[in-house]
KOLTISE-908473 format. One record per residue (C-alpha): residue in one letter; chain; x, y, z. Coordinates in nm, 4 decimals. Each point is the difference from the previous one (the first is absolute). Layout:
<atoms>
A/A/X/Y/Z .
...
</atoms>
This chain:
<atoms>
X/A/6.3104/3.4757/0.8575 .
X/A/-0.3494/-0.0699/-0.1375 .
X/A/-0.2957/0.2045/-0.0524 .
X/A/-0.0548/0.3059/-0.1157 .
X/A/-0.0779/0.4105/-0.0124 .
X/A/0.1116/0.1794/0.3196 .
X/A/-0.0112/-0.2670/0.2181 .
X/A/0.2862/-0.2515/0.0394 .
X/A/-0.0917/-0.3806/0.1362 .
X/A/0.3282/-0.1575/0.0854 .
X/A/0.0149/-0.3816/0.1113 .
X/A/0.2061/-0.2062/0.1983 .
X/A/0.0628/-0.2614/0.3091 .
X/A/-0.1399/-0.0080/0.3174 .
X/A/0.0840/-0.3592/0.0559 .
X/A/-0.1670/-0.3316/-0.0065 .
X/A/-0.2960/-0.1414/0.2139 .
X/A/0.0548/-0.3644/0.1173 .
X/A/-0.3122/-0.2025/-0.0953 .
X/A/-0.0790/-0.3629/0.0077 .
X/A/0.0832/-0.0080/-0.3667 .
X/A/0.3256/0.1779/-0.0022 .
X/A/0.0802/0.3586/-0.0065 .
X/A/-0.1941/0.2761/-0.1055 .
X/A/0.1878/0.2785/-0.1251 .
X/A/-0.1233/0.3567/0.1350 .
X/A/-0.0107/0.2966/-0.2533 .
X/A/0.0224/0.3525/0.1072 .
X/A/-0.1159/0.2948/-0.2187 .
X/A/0.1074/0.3516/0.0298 .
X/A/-0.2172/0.2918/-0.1262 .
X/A/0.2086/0.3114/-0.0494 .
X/A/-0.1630/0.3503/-0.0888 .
X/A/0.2826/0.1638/-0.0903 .
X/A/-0.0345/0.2595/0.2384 .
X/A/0.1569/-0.1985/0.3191 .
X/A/-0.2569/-0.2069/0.0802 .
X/A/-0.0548/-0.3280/-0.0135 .
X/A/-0.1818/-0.3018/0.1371 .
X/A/0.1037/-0.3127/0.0190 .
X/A/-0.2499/-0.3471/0.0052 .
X/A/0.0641/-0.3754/0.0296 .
X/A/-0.2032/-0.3162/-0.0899 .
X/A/-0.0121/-0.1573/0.2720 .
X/A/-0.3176/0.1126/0.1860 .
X/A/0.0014/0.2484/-0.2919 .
X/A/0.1572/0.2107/0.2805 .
X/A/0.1534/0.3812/0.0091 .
X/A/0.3263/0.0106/0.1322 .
X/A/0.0871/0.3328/-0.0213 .
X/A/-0.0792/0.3704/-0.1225 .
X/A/0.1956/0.2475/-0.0283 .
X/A/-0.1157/0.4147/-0.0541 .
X/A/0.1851/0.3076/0.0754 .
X/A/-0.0148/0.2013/0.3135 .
X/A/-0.0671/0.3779/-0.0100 .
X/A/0.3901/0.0230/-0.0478 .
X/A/0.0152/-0.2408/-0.3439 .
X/A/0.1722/-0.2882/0.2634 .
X/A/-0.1378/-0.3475/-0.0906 .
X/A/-0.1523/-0.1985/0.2622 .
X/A/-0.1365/-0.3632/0.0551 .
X/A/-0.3565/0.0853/0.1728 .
X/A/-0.1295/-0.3716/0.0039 .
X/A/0.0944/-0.3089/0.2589 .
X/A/0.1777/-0.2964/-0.1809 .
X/A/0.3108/-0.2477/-0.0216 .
X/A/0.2800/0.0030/-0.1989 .
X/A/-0.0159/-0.3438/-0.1369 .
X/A/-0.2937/-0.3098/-0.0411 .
X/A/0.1190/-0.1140/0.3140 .
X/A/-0.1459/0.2700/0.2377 .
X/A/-0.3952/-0.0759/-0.1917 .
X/A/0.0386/-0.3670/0.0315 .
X/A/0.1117/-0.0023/0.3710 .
X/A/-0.2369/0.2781/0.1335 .
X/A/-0.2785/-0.0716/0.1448 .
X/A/-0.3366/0.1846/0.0078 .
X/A/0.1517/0.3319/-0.1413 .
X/A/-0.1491/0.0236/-0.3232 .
X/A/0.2746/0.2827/-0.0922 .
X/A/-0.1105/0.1209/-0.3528 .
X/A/-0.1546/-0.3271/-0.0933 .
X/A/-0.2994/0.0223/-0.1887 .
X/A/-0.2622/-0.1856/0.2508 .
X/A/-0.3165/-0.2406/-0.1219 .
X/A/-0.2073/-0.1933/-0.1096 .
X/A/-0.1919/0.1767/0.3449 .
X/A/0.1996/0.3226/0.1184 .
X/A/-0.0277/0.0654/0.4123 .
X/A/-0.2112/-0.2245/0.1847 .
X/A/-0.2701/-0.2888/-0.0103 .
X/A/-0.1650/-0.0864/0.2789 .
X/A/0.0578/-0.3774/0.1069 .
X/A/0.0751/0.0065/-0.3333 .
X/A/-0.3530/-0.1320/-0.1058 .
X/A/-0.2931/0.1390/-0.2244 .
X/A/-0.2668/-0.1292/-0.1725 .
X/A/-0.0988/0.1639/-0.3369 .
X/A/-0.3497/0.0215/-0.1568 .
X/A/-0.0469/-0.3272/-0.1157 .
X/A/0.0350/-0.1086/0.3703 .
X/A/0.3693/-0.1886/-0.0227 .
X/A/0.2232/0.0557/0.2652 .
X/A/0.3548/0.0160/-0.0257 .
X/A/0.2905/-0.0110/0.2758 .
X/A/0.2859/0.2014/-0.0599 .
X/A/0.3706/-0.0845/0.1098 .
X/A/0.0269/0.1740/0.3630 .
X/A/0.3514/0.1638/0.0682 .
X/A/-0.1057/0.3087/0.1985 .
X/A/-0.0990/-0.1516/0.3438 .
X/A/-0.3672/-0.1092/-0.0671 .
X/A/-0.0329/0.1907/-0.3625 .
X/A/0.1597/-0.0202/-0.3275 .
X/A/0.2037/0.2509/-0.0884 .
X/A/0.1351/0.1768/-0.3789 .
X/A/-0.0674/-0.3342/-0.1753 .
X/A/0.1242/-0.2832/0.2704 .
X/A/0.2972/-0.1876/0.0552 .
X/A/0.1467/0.0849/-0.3934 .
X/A/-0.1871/0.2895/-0.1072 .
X/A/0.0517/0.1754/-0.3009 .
X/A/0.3114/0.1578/0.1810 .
X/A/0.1851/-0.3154/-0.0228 .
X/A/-0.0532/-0.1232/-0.3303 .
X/A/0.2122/0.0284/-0.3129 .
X/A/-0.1908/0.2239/-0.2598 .
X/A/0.0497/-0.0286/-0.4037 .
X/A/0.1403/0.3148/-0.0864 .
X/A/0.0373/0.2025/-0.3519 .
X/A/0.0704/0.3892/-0.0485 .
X/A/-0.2484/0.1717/-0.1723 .
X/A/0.0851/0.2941/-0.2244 .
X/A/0.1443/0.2108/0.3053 .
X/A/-0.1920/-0.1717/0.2952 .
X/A/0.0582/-0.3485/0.1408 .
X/A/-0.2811/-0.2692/0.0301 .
X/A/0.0091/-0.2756/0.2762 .
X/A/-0.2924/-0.3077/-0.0477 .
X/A/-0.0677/-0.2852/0.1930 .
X/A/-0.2264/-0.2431/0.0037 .
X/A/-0.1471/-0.1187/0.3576 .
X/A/-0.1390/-0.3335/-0.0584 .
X/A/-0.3967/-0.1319/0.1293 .
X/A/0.0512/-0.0689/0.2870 .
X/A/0.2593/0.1922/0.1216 .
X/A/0.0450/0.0670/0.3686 .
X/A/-0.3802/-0.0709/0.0001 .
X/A/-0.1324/0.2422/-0.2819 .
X/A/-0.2186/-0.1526/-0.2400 .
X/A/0.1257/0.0576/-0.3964 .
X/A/0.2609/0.0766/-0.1927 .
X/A/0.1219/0.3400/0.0180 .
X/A/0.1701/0.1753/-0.2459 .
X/A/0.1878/0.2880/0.0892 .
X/A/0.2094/0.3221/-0.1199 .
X/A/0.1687/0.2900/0.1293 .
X/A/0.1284/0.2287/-0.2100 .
X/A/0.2922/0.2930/0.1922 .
X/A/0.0542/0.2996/-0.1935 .
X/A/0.2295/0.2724/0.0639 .
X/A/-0.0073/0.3478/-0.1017 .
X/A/0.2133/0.2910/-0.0723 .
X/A/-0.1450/0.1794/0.2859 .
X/A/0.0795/-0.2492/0.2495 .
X/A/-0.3468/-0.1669/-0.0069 .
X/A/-0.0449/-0.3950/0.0629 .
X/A/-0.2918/-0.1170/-0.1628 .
X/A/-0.1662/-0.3750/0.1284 .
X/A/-0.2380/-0.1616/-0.2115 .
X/A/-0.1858/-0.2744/0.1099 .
X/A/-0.2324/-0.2125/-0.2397 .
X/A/-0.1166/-0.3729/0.0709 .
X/A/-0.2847/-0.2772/-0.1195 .
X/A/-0.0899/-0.3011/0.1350 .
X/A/-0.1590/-0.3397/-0.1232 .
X/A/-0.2331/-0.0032/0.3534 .
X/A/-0.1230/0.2488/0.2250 .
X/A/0.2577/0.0869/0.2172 .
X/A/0.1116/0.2787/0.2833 .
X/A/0.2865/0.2680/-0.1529 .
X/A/0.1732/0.2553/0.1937 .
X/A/0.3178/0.1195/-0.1460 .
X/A/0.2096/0.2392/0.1212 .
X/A/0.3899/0.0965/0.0439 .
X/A/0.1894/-0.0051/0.3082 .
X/A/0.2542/0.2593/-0.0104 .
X/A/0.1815/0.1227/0.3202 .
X/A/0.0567/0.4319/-0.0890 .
X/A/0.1927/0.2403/0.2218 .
X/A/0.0709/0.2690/-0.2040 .
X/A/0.3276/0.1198/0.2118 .
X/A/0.1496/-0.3735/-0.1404 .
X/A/-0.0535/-0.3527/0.0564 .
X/A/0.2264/-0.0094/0.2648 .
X/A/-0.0740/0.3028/0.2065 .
X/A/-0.1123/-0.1654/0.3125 .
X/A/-0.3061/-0.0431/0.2116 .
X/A/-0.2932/0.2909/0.0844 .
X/A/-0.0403/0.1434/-0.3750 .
X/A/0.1168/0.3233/0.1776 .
X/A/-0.0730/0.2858/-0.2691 .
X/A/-0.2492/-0.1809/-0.1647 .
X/A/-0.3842/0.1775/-0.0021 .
X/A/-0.2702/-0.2056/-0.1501 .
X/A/-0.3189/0.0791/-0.1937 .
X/A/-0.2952/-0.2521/-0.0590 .
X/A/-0.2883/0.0844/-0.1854 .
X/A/-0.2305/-0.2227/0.2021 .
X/A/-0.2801/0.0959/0.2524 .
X/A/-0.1133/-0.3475/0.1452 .
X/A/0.2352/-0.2974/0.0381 .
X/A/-0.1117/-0.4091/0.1084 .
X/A/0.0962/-0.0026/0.3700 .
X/A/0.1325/-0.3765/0.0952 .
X/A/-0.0390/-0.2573/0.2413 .
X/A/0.3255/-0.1471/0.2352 .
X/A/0.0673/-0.1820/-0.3393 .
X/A/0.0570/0.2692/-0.2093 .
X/A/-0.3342/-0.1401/-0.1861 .
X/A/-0.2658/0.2835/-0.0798 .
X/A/-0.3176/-0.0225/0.1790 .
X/A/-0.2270/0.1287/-0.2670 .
X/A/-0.0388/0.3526/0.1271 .
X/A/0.1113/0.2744/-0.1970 .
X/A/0.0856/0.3358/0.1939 .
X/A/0.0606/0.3343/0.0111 .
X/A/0.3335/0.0999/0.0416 .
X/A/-0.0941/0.3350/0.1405 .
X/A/0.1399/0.0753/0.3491 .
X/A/0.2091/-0.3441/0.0062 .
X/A/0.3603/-0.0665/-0.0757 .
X/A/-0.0988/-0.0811/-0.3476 .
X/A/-0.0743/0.3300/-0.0713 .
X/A/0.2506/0.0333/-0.2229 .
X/A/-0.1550/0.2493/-0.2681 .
X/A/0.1406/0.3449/0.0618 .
X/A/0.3766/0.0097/-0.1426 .
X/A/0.2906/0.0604/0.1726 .
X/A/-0.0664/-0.2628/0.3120 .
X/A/0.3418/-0.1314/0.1520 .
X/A/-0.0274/-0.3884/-0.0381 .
X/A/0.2927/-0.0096/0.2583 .
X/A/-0.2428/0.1890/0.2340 .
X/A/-0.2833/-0.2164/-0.0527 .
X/A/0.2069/-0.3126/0.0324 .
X/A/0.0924/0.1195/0.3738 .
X/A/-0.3587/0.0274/0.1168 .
X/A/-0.0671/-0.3918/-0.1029 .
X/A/0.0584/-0.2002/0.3670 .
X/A/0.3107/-0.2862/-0.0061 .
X/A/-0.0232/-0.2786/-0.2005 .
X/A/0.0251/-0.1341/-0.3725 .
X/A/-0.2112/0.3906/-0.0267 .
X/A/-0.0642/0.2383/-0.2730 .
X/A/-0.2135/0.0084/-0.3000 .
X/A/-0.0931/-0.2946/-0.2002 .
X/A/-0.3279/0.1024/-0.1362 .
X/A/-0.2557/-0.0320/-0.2546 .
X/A/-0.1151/0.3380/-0.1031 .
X/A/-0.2776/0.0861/-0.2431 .
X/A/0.0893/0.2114/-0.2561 .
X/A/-0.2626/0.3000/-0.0595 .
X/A/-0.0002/-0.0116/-0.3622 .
X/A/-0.2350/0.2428/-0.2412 .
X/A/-0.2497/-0.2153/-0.1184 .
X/A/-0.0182/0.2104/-0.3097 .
X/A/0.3387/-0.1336/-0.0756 .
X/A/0.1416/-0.3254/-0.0975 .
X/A/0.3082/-0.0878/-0.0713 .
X/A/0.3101/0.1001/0.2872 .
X/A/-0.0320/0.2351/0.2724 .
X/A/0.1997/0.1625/0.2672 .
X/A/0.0573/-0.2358/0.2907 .
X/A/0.2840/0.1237/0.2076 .
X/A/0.2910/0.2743/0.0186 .
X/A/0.3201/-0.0644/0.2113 .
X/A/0.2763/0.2507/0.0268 .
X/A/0.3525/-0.0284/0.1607 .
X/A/0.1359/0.3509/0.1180 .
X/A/0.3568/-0.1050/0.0189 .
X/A/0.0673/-0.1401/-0.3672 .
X/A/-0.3248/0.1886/-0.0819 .
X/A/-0.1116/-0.2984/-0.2481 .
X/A/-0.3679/-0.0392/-0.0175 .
X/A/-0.2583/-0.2637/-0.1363 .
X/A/-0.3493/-0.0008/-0.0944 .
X/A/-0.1704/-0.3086/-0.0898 .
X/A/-0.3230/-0.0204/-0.2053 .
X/A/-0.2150/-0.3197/-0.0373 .
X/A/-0.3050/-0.0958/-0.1295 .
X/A/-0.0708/-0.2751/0.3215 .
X/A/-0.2460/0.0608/0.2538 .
X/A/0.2868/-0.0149/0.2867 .
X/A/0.3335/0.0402/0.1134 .
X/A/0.1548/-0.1954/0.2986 .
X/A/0.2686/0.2287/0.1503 .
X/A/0.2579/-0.1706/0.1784 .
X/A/0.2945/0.1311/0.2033 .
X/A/0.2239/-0.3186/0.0233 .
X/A/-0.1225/-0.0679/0.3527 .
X/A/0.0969/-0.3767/-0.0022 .
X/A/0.3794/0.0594/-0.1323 .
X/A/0.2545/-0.0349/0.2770 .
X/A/-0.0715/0.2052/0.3339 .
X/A/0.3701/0.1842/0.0379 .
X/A/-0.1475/0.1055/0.3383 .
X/A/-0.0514/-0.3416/0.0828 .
X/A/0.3182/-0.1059/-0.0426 .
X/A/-0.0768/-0.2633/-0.2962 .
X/A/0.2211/-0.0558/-0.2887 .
X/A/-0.0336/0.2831/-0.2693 .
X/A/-0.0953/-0.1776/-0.3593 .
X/A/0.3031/0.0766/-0.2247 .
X/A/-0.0480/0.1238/-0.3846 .
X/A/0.1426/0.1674/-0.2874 .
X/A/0.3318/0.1716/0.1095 .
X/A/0.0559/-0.1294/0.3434 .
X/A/-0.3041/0.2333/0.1045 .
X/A/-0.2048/-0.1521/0.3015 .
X/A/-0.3979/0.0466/-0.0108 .
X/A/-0.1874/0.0501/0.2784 .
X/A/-0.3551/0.0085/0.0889 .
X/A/-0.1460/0.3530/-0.1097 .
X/A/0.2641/-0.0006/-0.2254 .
X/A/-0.1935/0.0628/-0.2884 .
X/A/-0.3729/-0.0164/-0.1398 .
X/A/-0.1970/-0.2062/-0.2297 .
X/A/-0.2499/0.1890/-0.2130 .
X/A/-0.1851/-0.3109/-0.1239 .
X/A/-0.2891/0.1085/-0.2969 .
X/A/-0.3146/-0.2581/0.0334 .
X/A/-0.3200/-0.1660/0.1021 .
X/A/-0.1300/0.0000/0.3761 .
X/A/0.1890/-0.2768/0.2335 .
X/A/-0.2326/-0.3064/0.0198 .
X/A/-0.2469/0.1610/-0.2938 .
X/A/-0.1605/-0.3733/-0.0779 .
X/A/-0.1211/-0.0026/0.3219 .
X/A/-0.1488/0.2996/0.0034 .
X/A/-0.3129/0.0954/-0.1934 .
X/A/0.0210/0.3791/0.0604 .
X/A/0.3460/0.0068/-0.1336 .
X/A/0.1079/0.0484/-0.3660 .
X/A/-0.0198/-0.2919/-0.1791 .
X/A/0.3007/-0.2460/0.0433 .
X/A/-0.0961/-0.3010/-0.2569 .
X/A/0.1116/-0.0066/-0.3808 .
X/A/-0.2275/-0.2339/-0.1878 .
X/A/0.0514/-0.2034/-0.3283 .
X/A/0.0126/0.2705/-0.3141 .
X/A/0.0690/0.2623/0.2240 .
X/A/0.3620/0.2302/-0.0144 .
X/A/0.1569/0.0842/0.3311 .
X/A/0.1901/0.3603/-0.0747 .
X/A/0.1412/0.2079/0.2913 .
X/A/0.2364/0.2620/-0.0257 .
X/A/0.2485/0.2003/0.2100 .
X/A/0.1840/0.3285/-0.1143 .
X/A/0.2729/0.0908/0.2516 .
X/A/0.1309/0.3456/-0.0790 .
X/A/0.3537/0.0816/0.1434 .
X/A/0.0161/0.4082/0.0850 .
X/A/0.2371/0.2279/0.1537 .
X/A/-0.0797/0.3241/0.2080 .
X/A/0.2129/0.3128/0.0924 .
X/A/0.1465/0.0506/0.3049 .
X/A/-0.2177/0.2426/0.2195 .
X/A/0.1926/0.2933/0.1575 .
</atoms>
């Protein structure tokens, strides 16, 4: 066991990652409160592969996507489950921009005719440095000039902390030696009734605190506008609205949300602020997530396996098959495409600069109603 007070970081395998060099051995840390819960985090793609809280009944369950060994991250493809995503979270279009000085750059394009959550070998699959930290643990890399097409060296650090009341805390600080684009963000798959519980996040009602969103073109790439939500399907700021429901009313295909929205945050305020609420009636877990980005993309695993299609179900931790709408990705951040952009939040760190972002995500539990 290392670190210290009420916290307890345990370490151990998770495997090795073949590289031209030889093996890379994979370190897993898990964060125990003391309490029951726990979280669990590996460096390779600095990624989260599981989370465990209590349901209203004190039972333990895993409420995050993930694989039981290295195996299932090195041979899946364009899942992102838990990883921590960069140096560009979401999507670039073409992958080019030009910043002020008038360079251009071209981007590595693995997203049909955009670049997408860092390229080809994004920060998701890269081996971080990692080191536990009093009762937190640390993941760094460094993503070198040139990098899938960014300009500059990047250093990076994200920091997971876990609490005693079942709160996951993401910090996210970087610097660079050039001006460069940064988007991080995490990609964790939740259902709150357990990893495993199947397709249509039945039970689950969602909250965002969010009035206008950035519709998208065919390409999922934002076309500049932002919009009110009001008297759309993005509506989605009155509690207690059935995601199941609202997943029905989307017409076939890979459907469902995968969204920018823009936060409304109190500009009287800095620091984090309430982004979204989710609640599962069955277990009666619940979540809110605070942030202090301008956005949150809200995804509801629309490109995992289509069970009604008949395709092969993608296989994880116990045996337990994911499907498409299987679970939801909650991911904290910049606009999609913000470098292109002018009338979007900034998107480029510059030389002297720090890059800080962070994410709380606070595990609940309600009563049963009557």
């Amino acid at each position: 066991m290392v670190g210290g007070g009420k916290i307890r970081v345990t370490e151990d395998s998770f495997g090795q990652v073949p590289t031209p060099q030889g093996s890379l051995p994979v370190k897993r840390f898990t964060l125990s409160n003391g309490t029951g819960g726990e979280v669990q985090v590996i460096n390779y793609g600095a990624t989260i592969t599981s989370i465990k809280v209590p349901d209203r009944d004190g039972q333990l369950g895993d409420v995050v996507m993930g694989f039981d060994n290295i195996q299932g991250y090195l041979d899946v493809s364009n899942r992102y489950l838990g990883a921590t995503i960069g140096r560009f979270g979401n999507r670039i279009k073409e992958g080019k921009f030009t910043l002020e000085d008038g360079k251009s750059y071209n981007l590595t394009i693995n997203n049909g005719p955009n670049h997408l959550h860092g390229g080809h070998q994004g920060f998701d699959k890269r081996m971080w440095e990692a080191r536990v930290d009093d009762d937190a643990v640390v993941m760094s890399y460094v993503s070198q000039d040139g990098e899938e097409g960014y300009p500059g060296h990047l250093l990076v650090n994200v920091r997971f902390e876990w609490t005693r009341c079942h709160e996951l805390i993401i910090s996210y600080q970087a610097t660079t030696t050039k001006p460069t684009p940064i988007n991080l963000t995490n990609h964790s798959y939740f259902n709150l009734a357990g990893h495993g519980a199947g397709p249509g996040l039945e039970g689950h009602f969602v909250q965002l605190n969010a009035d206008s969103y950035t519709p998208v073109d065919a390409n999922l790439i934002p076309t500049g506008e932002i919009k009110s939500v009001e008297g759309t399907m993005y509506d989605l700021q009155k509690p207690g609205q059935s995601l199941a429901a609202l997943l029905k009313k989307f017409p076939p295909g890979p459907n469902g949300y995968d969204n920018n929205f823009c936060v409304n945050r109190d500009s009287k305020k800095t620091g984090i602020q309430l982004v979204a609420s989710v609640e599962e009636s069955g277990s009666g877990r619940g979540l809110t997530i605070h942030s202090d980005q301008p956005g949150i993309q809200f995804y509801t695993a629309n490109f995992l396996p289509d069970e009604a299609a008949q395709e092969a179900g993608l296989v994880g931790k116990g045996g337990a098959v994911y499907w498409k709408h299987g679970a939801m990705c909650m991911e904290t951040q910049n606009y999609p495409d913000a470098i292109n952009h002018p009338n979007f939040p900034n998107g480029v760190l510059l030389p002297g600069e720090v890059y800080n972002h962070r994410a709380h995500f606070k595990f609940f539990t309600t009563v049963k109603s009557t």
